[in-house]
C-alpha positions in Angstrom: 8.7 32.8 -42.3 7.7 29.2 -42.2 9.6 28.6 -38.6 8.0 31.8 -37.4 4.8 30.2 -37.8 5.7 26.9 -36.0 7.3 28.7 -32.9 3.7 29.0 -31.1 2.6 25.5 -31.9 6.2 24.3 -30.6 5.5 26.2 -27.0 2.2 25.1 -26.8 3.5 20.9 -27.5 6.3 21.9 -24.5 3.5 23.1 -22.5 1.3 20.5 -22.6 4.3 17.7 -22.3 5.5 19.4 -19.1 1.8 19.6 -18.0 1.2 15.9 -18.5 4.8 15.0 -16.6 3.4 16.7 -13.9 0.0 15.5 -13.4 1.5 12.1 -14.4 4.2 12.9 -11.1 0.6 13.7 -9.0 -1.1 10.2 -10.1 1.9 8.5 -8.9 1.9 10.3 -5.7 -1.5 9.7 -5.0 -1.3 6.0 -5.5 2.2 5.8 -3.4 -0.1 7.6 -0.3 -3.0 4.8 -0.9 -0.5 1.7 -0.8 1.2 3.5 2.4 -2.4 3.4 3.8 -3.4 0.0 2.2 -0.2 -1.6 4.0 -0.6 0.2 6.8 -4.1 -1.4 7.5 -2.7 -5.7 6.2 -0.1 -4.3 9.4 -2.8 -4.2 11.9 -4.7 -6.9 10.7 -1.6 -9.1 11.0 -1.1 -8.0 14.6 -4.3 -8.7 15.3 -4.3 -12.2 13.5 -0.8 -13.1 15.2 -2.8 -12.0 18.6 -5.6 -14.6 18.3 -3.3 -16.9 17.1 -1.5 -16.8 20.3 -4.4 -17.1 22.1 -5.5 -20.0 20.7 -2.0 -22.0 20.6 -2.2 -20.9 24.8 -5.3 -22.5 24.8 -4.5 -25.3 23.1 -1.1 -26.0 25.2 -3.6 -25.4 28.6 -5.9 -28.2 27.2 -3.0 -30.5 26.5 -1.7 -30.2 29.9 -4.8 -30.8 31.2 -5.5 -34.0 29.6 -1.9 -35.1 30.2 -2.9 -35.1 34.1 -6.3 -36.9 33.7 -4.3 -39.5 32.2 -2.3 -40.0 35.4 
């Protein structure tokens, strides 16, 4: 008679683990989706960093070349 009287509370502890596995499974899929968009976005910002920076190094090897020939 005692085990009778545990089988609810058993269910219910089942329950509520399988619940918290699956919300747990949610929270990690949720942050998975925000890095994805969080390196998505350092991506573009290094493209765009590595675009100046070749801009500038052009620059830089125009102006060297031109005060190469001023020094002739």
């Amino acid at each position: 008679m005692a085990f009778e009287d545990f089988g609810g509370v058993i269910l219910a502890i089942i329950i509520g683990t399988l619940a918290a596995i699956v919300y747990s499974l949610r929270i990690l899929i949720l942050m998975e989706r925000r890095m994805g968009n969080i390196e998505k976005h350092i991506e573009g910002i290094t493209e765009r960093i590595l675009k100046e920076e070749y801009k500038i190094e052009k620059k830089l090897k125009i102006e060297k070349k031109l005060i190469r020939k001023k020094k002739k």
